[in-house]
C-alpha positions as CSV (number, residue, x, y, z in Angstrom):
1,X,125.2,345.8,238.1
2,X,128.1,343.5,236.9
3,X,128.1,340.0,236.7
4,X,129.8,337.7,238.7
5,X,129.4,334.3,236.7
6,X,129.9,330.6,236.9
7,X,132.3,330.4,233.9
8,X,130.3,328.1,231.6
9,X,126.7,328.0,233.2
10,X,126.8,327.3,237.5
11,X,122.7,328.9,265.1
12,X,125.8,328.4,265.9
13,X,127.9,329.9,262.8
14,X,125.7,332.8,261.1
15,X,126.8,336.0,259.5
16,X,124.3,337.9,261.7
17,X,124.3,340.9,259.0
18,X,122.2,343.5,261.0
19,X,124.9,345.7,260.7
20,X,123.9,346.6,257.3
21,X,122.0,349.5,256.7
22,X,118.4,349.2,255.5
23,X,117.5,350.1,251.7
24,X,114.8,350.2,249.5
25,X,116.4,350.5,245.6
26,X,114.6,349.3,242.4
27,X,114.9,345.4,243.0
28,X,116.8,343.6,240.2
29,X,113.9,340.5,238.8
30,X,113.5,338.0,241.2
31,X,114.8,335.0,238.5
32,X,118.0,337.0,237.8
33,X,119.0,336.9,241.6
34,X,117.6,333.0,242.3
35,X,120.2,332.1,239.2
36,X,122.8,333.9,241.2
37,X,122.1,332.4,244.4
38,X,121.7,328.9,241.9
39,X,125.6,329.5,240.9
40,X,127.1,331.0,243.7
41,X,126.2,327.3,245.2
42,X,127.1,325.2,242.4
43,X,130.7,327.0,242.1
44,X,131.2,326.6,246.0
45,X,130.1,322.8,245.8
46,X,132.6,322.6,242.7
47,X,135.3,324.0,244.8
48,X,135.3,322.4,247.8
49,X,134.2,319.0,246.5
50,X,138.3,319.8,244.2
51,X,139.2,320.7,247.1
52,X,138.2,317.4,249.4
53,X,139.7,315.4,246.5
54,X,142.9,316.6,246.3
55,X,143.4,316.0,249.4
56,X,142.0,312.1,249.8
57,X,138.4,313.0,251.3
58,X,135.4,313.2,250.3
59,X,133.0,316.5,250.2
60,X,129.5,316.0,251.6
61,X,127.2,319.3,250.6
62,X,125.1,321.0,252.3
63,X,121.0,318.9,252.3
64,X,119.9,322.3,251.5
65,X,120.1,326.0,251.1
66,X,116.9,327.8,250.9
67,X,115.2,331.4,251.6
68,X,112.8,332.2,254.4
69,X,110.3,335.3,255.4
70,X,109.8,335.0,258.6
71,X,111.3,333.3,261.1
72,X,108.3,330.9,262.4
73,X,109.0,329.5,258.7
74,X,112.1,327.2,260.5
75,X,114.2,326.4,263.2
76,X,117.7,325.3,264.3
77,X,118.7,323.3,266.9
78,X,115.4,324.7,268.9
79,X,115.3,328.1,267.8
80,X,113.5,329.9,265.3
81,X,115.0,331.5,263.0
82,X,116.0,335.3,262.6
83,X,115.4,338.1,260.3
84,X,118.2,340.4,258.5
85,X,120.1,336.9,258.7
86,X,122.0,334.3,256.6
87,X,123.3,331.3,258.7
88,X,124.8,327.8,258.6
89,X,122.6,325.0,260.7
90,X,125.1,322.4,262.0
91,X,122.1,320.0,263.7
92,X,120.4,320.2,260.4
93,X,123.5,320.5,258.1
94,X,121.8,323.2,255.9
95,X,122.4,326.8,255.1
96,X,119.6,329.5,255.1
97,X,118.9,332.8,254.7
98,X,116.2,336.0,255.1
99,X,114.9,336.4,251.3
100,X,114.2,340.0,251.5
101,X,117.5,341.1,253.7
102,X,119.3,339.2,251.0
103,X,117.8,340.6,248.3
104,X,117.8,344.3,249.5
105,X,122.0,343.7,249.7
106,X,122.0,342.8,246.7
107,X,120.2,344.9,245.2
108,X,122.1,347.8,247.1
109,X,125.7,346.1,246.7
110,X,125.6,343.7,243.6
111,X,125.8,340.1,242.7
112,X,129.0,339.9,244.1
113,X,127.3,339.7,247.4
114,X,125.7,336.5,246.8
115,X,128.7,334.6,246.2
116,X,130.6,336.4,248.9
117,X,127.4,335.5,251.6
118,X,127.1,331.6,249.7
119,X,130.7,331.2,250.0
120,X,131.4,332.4,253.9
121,X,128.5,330.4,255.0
122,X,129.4,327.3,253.6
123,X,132.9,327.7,255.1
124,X,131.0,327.5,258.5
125,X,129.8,323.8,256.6
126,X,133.3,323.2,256.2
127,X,134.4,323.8,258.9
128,X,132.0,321.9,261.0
129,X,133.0,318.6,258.9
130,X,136.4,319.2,259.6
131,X,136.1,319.0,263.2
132,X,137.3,322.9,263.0
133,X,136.2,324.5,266.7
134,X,137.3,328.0,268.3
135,X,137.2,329.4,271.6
136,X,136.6,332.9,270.4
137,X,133.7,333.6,267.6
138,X,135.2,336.1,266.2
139,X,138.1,333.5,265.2
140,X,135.6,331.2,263.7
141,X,134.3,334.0,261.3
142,X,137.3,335.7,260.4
143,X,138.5,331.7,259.1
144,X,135.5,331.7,257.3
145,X,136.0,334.7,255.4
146,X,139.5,333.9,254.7
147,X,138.1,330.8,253.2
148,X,135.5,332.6,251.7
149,X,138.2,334.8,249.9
150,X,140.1,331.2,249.3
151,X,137.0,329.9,247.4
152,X,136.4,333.2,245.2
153,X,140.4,333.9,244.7
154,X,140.9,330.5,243.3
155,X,137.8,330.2,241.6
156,X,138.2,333.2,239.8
157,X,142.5,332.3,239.2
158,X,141.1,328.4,237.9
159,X,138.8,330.6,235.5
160,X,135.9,329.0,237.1
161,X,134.2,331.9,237.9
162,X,134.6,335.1,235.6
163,X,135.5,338.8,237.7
164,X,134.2,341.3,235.9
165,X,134.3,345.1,236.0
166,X,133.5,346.3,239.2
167,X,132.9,343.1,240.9
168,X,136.1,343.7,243.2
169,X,134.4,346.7,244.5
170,X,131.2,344.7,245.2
171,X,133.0,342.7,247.1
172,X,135.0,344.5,249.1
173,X,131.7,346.3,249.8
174,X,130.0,343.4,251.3
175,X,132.8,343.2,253.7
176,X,132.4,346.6,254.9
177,X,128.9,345.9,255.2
178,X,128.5,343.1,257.3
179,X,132.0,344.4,259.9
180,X,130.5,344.8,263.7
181,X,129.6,348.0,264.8
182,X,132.6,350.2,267.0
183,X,130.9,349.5,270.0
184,X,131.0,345.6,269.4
185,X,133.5,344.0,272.0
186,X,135.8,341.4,269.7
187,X,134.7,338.7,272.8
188,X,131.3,339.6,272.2
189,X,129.0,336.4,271.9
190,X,128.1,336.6,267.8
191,X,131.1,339.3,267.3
192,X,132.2,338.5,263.3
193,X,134.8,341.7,263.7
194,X,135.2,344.5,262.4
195,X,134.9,345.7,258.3
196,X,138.9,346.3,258.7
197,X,139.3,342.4,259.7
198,X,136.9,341.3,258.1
199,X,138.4,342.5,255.0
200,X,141.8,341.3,256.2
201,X,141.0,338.0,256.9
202,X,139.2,337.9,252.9
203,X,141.9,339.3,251.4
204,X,144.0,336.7,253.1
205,X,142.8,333.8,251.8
206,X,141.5,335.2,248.0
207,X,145.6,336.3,247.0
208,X,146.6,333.2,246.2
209,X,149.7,330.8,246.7
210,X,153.7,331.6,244.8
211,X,152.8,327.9,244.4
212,X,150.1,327.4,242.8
213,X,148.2,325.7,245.2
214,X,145.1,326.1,246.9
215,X,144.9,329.2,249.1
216,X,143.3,327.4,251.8
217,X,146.1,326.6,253.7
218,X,146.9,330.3,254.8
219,X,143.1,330.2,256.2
220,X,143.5,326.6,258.5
């Protein structure tokens, strides 16, 4: 497994990742993947809080971001949560996930994932405190994985986050992994599109300005 590393250390809007296949690899030890789910958050926080600033705001984080087993263990907005899931709560402004989905992913994918998951569902955060809405959910999780490749692109161009060998692969891998099935209507209720656009919209957002600037623009 590479690492993907915080240079220096670092139910409305969900993923809904039961796309992916099941596995059952040789887990990686269960501290080495809390400290990447530990810096995958820190570097997000650190980019969008830059990010608010330069622009004359203010970022407000996420209360909390936590793992769950089963899903009596929460709720959000009235429901319960769901297995083989990682999602952004808007009524509770925090961002949870299904331990042991997560960790078989990455386990099967690599660190990468962590950071790729972290950073697409805190764009849903983002969005929701910028007053972003869309008609179409498939429009909604496309921007977030544009911003999700804004956040990693720049992170990694700002040599806040290190990309190592392999780690492009990773990622692109988790796209692939969490596209809609081909039978998946793109109006579909929960529809996050396909591995293609999915991939798309990521790359979109991670390549960067002529400018220097943040890449977040091409994603708003």
């Amino acid at each position: 497994m590479s690492v993907f590393r915080r240079v220096g250390c670092l139910v409305s809007a969900a993923l809904l990742l039961a796309a992916c296949g099941g596995s059952d690899p040789a887990s990686a030890p269960a501290d080495e993947f809390d400290s990447d789910v530990t810096d995958a958050r820190s570097s997000v926080e650190s980019y969008w809080t830059s990010f608010f600033e330069s622009q004359g705001g203010q970022f407000v984080p996420v209360e909390d971001l936590f793992a769950y087993d089963e899903p009596s263990d929460g709720e959000c907005g009235g429901e319960p949560f769901v297995l083989n899931n990682a999602f952004f709560c808007p009524s509770g402004n925090f961002i949870a996930y299904d331990v042991n989905f997560v960790e078989g992913q990455y386990d099967t994918i690599g660190d990468a994932f962590v950071y790729y998951l972290i950073g697409h569902e805190y764009a849903h955060a983002v969005q929701d405190s910028l007053g972003i809405t869309h008609q179409l959910t498939i429009q909604h999780e496309l921007q977030a994985d544009c911003m999700a490749g804004a956040y990693l692109g720049d992170s990694v161009r700002g040599e806040a986050l290190l990309l190592e060998d392999g780690d492009l692969d990773e990622l692109l891998g988790s796209l692939a992994s969490v596209g809609d099935q081909p039978d998946v209507p793109w109006f579909a209720e929960g529809a996050h599109g396909s591995g293609a656009q999915r991939t798309e919209a990521f790359q979109q957002g991670s390549r960067g300005t002529s400018s220097g600037a943040s890449s977040l623009g091409t994603c708003l």
